[in-house]
C-alpha positions in Angstrom: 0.0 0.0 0.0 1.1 3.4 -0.6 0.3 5.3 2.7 -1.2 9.4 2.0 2.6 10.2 3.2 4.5 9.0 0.1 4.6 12.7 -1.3 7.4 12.8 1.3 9.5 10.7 0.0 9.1 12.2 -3.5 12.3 13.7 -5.0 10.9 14.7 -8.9 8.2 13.3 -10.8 6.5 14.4 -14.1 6.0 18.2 -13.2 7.1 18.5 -9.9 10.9 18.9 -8.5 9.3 18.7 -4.4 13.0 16.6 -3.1 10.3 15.6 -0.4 7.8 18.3 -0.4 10.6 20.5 1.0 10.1 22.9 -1.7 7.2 24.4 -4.0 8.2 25.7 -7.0 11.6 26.5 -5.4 10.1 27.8 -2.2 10.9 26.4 1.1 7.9 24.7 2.7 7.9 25.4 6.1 6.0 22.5 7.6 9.4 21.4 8.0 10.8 23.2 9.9 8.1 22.6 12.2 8.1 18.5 11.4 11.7 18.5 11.6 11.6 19.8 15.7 10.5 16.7 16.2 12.5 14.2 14.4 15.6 15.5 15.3 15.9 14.6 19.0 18.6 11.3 18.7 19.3 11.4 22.0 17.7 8.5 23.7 19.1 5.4 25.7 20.3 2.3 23.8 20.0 -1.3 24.5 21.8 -4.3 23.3 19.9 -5.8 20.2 19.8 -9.3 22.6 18.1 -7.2 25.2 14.6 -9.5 26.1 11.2 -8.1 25.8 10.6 -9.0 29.8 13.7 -6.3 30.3 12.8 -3.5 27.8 9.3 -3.6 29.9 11.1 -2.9 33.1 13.5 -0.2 32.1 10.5 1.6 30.1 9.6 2.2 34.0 12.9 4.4 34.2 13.7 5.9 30.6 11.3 8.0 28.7 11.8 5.4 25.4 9.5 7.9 23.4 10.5 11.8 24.0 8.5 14.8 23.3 9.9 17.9 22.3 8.5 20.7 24.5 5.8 22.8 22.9 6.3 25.9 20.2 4.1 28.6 19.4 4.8 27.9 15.8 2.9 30.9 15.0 5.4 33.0 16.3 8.5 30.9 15.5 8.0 30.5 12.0 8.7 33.9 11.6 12.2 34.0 12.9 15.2 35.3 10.4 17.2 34.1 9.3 15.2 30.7 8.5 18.1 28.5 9.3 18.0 29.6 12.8 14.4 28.5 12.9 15.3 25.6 15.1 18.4 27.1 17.1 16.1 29.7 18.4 13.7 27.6 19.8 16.5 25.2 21.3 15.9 22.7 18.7 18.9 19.9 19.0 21.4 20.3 16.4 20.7 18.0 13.7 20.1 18.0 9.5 17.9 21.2 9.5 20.6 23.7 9.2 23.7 22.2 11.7 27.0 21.1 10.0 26.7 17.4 9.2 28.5 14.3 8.0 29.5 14.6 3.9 27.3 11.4 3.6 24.3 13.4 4.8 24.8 16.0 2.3 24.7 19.0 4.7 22.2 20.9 6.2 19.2 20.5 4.3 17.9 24.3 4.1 20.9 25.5 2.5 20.0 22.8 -0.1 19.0 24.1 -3.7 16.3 22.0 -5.5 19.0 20.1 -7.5 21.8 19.8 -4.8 23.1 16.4 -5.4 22.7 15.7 -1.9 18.7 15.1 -2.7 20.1 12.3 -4.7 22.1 10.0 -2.6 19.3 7.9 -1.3 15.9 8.2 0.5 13.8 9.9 -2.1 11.8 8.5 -5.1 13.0 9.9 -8.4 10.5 9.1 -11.7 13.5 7.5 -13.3 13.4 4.4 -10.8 10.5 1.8 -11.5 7.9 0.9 -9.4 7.2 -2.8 -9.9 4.4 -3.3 -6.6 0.6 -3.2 -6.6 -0.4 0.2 -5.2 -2.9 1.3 -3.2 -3.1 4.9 -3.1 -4.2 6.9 -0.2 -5.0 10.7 -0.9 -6.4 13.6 0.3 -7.7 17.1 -1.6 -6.3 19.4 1.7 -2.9 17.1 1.7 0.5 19.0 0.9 1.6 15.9 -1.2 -1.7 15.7 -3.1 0.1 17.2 -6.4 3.2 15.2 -6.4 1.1 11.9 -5.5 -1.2 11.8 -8.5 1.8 12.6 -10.4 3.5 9.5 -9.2 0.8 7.1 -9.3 -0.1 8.2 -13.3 4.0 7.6 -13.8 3.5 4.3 -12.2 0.8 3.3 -14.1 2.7 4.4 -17.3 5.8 2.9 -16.7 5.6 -0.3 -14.4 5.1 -3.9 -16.0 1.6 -4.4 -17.1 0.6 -6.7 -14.9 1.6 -4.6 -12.1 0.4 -1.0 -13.7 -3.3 -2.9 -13.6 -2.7 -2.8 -10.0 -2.6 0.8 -9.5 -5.7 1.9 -7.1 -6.4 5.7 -5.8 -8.5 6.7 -2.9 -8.6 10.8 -2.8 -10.6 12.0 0.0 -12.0 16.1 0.4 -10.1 15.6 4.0 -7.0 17.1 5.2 -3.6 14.9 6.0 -4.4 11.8 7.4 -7.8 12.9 8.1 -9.6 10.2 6.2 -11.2 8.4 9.1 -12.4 12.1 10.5 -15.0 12.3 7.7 -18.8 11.7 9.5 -21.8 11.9 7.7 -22.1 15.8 8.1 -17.8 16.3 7.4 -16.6 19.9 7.3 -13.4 20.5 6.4 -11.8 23.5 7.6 -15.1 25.9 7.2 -16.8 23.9 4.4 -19.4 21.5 4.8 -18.6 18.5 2.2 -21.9 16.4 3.2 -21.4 12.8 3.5 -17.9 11.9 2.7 -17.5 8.4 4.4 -15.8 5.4 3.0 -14.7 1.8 4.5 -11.1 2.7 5.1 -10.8 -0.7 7.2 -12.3 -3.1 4.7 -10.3 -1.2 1.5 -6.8 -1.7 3.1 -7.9 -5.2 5.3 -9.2 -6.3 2.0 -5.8 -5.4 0.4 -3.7 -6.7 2.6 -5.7 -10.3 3.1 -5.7 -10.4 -1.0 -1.4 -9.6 -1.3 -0.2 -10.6 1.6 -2.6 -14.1 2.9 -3.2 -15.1 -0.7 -7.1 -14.4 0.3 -9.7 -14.8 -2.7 -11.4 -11.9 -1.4 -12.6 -10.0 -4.7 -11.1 -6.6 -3.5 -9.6 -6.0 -6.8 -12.4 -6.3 -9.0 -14.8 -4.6 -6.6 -12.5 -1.1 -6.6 -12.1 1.2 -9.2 -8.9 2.5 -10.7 -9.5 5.6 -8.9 -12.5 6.5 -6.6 -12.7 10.2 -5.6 -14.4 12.8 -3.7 -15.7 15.7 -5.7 -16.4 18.7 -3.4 -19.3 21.1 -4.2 -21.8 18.4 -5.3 -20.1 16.4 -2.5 -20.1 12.7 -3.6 -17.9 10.0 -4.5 -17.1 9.1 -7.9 -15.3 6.4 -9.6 -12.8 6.4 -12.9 -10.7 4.4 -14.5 -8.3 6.9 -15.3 -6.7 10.4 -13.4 -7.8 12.8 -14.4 -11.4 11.3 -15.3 -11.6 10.2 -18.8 -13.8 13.3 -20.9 -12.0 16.1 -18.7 -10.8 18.8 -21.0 -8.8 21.6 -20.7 -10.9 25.1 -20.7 -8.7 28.3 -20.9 -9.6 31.4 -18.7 -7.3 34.8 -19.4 -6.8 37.3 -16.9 -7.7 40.5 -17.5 -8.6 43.9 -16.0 -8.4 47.5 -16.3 -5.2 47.6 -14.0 -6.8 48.1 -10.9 -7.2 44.4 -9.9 -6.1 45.1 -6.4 -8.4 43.2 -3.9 -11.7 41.8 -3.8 -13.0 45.1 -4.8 -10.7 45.7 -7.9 -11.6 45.0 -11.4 -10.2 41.5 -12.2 -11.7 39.3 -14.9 -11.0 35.8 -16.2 -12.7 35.2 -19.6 -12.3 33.0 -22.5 -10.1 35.2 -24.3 -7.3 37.8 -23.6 -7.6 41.0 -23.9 -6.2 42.9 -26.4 -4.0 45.2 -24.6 -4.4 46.4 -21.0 -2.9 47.8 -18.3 -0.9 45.3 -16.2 -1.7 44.8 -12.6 0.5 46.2 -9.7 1.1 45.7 -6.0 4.4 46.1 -3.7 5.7 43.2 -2.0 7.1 43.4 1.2 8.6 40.6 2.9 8.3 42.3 6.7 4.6 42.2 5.8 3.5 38.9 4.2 0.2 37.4 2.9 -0.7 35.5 5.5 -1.9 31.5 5.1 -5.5 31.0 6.0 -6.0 27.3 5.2 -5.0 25.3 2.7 -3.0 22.4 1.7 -0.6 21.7 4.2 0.1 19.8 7.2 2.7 19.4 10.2 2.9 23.5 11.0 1.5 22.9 15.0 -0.8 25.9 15.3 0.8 28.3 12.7 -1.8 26.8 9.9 -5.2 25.3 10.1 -5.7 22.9 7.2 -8.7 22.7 4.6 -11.0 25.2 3.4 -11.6 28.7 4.7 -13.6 31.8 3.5 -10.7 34.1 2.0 -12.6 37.3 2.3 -9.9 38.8 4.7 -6.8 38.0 2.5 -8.9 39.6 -1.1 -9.0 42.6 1.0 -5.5 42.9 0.8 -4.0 45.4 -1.8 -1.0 43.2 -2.4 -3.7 40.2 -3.7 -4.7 40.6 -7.5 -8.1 39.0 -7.7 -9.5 37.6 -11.1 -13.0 35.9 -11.3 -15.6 35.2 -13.6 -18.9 36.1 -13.6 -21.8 33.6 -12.1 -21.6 30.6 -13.5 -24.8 30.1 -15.8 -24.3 25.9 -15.9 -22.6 24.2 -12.9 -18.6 23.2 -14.1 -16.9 20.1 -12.3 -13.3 20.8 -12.4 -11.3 17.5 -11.8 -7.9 17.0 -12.6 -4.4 19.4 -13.0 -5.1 23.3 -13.3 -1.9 24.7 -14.8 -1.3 28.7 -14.8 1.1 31.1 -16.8 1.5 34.4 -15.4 3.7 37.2 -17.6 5.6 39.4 -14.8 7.7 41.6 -13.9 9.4 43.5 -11.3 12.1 46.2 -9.8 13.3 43.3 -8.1 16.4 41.0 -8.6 14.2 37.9 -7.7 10.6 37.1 -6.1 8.0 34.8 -6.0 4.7 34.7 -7.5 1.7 33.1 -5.7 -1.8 31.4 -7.3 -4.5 30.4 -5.3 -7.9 28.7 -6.7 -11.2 29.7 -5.1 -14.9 28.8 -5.5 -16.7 32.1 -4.8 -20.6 31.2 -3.2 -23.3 33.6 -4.3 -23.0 35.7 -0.8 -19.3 36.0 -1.8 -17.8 33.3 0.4 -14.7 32.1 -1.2 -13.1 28.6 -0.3 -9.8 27.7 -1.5 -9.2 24.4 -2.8 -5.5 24.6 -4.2 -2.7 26.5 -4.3 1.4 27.1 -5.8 4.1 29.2 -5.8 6.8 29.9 -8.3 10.4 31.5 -7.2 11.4 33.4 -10.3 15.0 32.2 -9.9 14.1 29.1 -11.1 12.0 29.8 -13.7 14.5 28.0 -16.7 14.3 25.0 -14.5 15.1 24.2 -11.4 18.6 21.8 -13.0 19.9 25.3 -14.1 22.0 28.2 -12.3 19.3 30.3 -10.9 18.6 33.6 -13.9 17.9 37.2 -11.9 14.9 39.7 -13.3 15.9 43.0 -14.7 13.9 46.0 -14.3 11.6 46.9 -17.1 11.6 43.0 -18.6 8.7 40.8 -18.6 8.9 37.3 -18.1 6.8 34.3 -18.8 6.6 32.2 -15.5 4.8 28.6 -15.5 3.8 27.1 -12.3 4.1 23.5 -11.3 0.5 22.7 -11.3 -2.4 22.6 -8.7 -5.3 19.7 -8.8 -8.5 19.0 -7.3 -12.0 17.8 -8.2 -14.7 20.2 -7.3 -18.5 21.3 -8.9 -19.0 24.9 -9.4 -22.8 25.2 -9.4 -24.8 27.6 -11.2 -24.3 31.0 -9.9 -20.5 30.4 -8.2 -17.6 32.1 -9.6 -14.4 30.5 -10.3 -11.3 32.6 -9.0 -7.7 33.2 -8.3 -5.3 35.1 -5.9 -2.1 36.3 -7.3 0.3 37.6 -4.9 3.8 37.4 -3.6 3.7 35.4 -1.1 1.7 32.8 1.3 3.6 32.9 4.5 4.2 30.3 6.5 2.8 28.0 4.0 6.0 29.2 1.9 9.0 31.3 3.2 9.1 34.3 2.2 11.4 35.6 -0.6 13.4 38.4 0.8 13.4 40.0 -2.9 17.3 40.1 -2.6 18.8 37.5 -4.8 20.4 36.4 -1.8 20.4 33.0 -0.4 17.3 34.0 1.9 17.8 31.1 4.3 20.6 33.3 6.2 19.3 36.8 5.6 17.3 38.8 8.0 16.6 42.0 6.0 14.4 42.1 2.6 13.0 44.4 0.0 10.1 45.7 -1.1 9.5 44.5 -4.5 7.4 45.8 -6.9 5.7 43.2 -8.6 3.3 43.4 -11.9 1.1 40.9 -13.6 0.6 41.5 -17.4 -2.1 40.5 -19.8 -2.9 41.0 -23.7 -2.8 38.8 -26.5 1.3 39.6 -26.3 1.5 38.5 -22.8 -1.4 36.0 -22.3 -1.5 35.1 -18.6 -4.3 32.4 -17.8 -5.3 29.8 -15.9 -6.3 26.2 -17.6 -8.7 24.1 -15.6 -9.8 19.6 -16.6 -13.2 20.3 -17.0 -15.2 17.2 -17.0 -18.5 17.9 -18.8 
C-alpha cells in the first residue's frame, strides 16, 4: 500500500521537482521546519539488540523510550530570520535542519537548492526508478503531497510492468492529512461543509492486505475502481478508470482587468479570451509584511496553519492580492484534474516569488480555497539550471508547477484566483534580494506586476469534466 505520506519521500516526478515536499516551485515549505523539531531529537538510551522483551518492559519504568519535544508557538516561531536559525532559536537539537553534518548526509538541508546532489544520494523516489508493486493509493484534496502523489501514481501506471500497472488503485478524500477516518456523515473540512464523505477505510486496506499478503480470494480488486474520488461542491464520491477522469478537458480562462485588480473590490476578470492590450496589474511586496496563510494544503505546521477550506474574504481585501474571477456561472462546471497557470511578470526586483491560489466564490461572496502554488522566479528556466535574476523593465513568462482538485462549481458560483507574492508560513518568504534567503534577516520591497494582452497572455487552464 502506498500510505497518504508517500509525497514525502518524492524527489521529482513528471511536473514536480518537491525533493520531499521540502520545496514548492523553489520555495521552502515550512511545515518542515516545524516536522523537523521533532524528528531531530537522537538522543535516547540504547540497549543491546539481545536485550529481552521482559527487560525493555522494566527499564520503560525508568527511561522515557518515546521523548516529546516541548511545545512551540509555531505561530510565532516560524517567523524568525534568518530561517536557518528556525530551530536554534527555539532550542531545537542540532541535527540536519541547518547544523553542520556528516559529507554522507549532504549537509544541512535548508541550504540545499532544489537540484543539490545531496537530494540524490538515497531516501527519495525519483521518476527515473521503477515501481514494480501493486499500489494502493491513499490521498487527500487538503494534503501538501496531493500534487506530487497523483503525479507518481499516473507515472506508475505508465511505466511499471503491465501486470503490475493494472494494479494501481487511488482513494482521494476532500479531508485534510491523514484525516480520512475524521470524515462523519455531516464532514466539514476546515469551514466547508462536504456532506457525506465516508468510505470503508478498514475493509479497502484489510481487504488489500488479506488479498497480497494471505493469498485471500477476497474480490477486492475487482470490486474497486482505478480511482474513486471525492468531488467537493456536489459532494459525492465518484469512480474512474483513469486520473484525471476520462472526458476532462482543458478550458482556458485569461486574466484581464483594467489595471486596478487590487483586492476583492478591484476590477479583475478571467474570460475566455485575452484581452487585447491592458494595463498590467500592480502591488508592492514586502517581505516584513507577508500574505498570511489561512488554510490550505498543508500539514505538520503545530498551530501556525489550520488545514482545509476557509472563506478568504480577509486576505482579497489585501492590496498586495490581485483577484480575477468570472462572472456567475450560468451551468454548474466540475473541475477534476491538474489546473496549470502562466502568469507574464515583472518587477524592480532581482528575484521574487509569484503566488496562485484557486477559489470557488458562493453567491454571498464566500470564497473557499481548494489549491494552491508558488513559483520563485530564480528558477523559472528550470530548477537543474543556475538560478537567472529579473531586470527592471523586462517581462517574463513564468509557469507554475501545477495545482489539482475535483470540485462542482454550481450555477451562480464564480471561479477565482489570488495572485500575490507570497503565502507565508505556508511558503517562506522571498526576501526579494537575490540572496540565499535562508541566512538573511533583512528584505526588500518588491514591486511586482502581472501582465495580460494577446502579447503577454496570462491564464489559468482548468480539466473540465463535462
Amino acid at each position: 500500500m502506498i500510505p497518504q505520506g508517500f509525497g514525502a519521500g518524492v524527489g521529482r516526478v513528471g511536473p514536480y521537482y518537491e525533493q520531499g515536499n521540502w520545496y514548492r516551485g523553489g520555495a521552502f515549505q515550512m511545515l518542515f521546519a516545524a516536522w523537523i523539531y521533532g524528528q531531530q531529537n537522537q538522543v535516547r538510551p540504547m540497549f543491546p539488540s539481545n536485550t529481552s522483551q521482559e527487560d525493555l518492559i522494566r527499564v520503560s519504568r525508568l527511561f522515557d523510550l518515546a521523548p516529546q519535544m516541548p511545545p512551540v508557538d509555531w505561530s510565532k516561531a516560524l517567523k524568525h530570520l534568518p530561517v536557518m536559525d528556525i530551530l536554534k532559536n527555539v532550542n531545537a537539537p542540532t541535527g540536519i535542519y541547518a547544523d553542520r553534518m556528516e559529507v554522507a548526509t549532504g549537509g544541512a538541508m535548508i541550504k540545499r537548492t532544489p537540484n543539490d546532489p545531496a537530494w540524490y544520494r538515497g531516501g527519495l523516489w525519483h521518476d527515473d526508478q521503477p515501481i514494480n508493486v501493486p499500489g494502493l493509493w491513499l490521498m487527500s484534496w487538503y494534503d501538501v503531497s496531493i500534487g506530487p502523489n497523483l503525479a507518481a501514481y499516473n507515472y506508475v501506471r505508465r511505466t511499471a510492468r503491465p501486470e503490475v500497472a493494472e494494479r494501481q488503485y487511488a482513494v482521494i478524500a476532500p479531508t485534510v492529512h491523514c484525516g480520512f477516518k475524521r470524515a462523519s456523515e455531516n464532514t466539514v473540512v476546515g469551514e466547508r461543509p462536504m456532506g457525506d464523505a465516508r468510505l470503508d477505510y478498514d475493509a479497502l486496506t484489510y481487504g488489500w492486505f488479506d488479498f497480497f499478503l494471505k493469498g485471500e480470494s477476497n474480490g477486492i480488486l475487482e470490486k474497486t475502481p482505478r480511482v474513486r474520488y471525492f468531488t467537493m461542491g456536489s459532494n459525492k464520491w465518484q469512480t474512474s478508470d483513469t486520473w484525471p477522469p476520462k472526458g476532462a478537458q482543458p478550458m482556458t480562462l485569461a486574466l484581464s482587468s483594467g489595471g486596478k485588480a487590487n483586492s476583492l473590490f478591484g476590477d479583475g476578470a478571467l474570460s475566455a479570451e485575452p484581452p487585447a492590450a491592458g494595463k498590467p496589474d500592480e502591488f508592492a511586496y514586502d517581505p516584513m509584511n507577508p500574505v498570511p496563510s489561512l488554510g490550505g494544503n498543508v500539514c505538520c505546521t503545530g498551530n501556525a496553519i489550520t488545514a482545509g477550506a476557509f472563506d478568504q474574504r480577509s486576505i482579497e481585501a489585501r492590496a498586495d492580492v490581485l483577484v480575477y474571477s468570472t462572472g456567475p456561472l450560468k451551468e454548474g462546471i466540475e473541475v477534476s484534474g491538474p489546473i496549470d497557470v502562466t502568469l507574464y511578470v515583472s518587477s524592480n526586483a532581482k528575484d521574487t516569488d509569484f503566488t496562485v491560489k484557486l477559489l470557488d466564490v458562493y453567491p454571498d461572496g464566500t470564497s473557499y480555497n481548494l489549491d494552491e502554488t508558488i513559483q520563485r522566479v530564480r528558477y523559472r528556466d528550470g530548477y537543474d539550471k543556475p538560478p537567472v535574476w529579473m531586470e527592471a523593465g523586462r517581462i517574463y513568462k513564468v509557469t507554475f508547477q501545477p495545482m489539482t482538485t475535483s470540485n462542482y462549481f454550481a450555477a451562480g458560483h464564480r471561479i477565482r484566483i489570488q495572485v500575490s507574492s507570497s503565502n507565508f508560513p505556508r511558503f517562506d518568504r522571498n526576501l526579494n534580494t537575490g540572496g540565499n534567503n535562508y541566512d538573511e534577516v533583512k528584505g526588500v520591497v518588491a514591486r511586482n506586476a502581472v501582465h495580460h494582452s494577446r502579447e503577454y497572455p496570462s491564464t489559468i487552464t482548468l480539466s473540465v469534466v463535462r
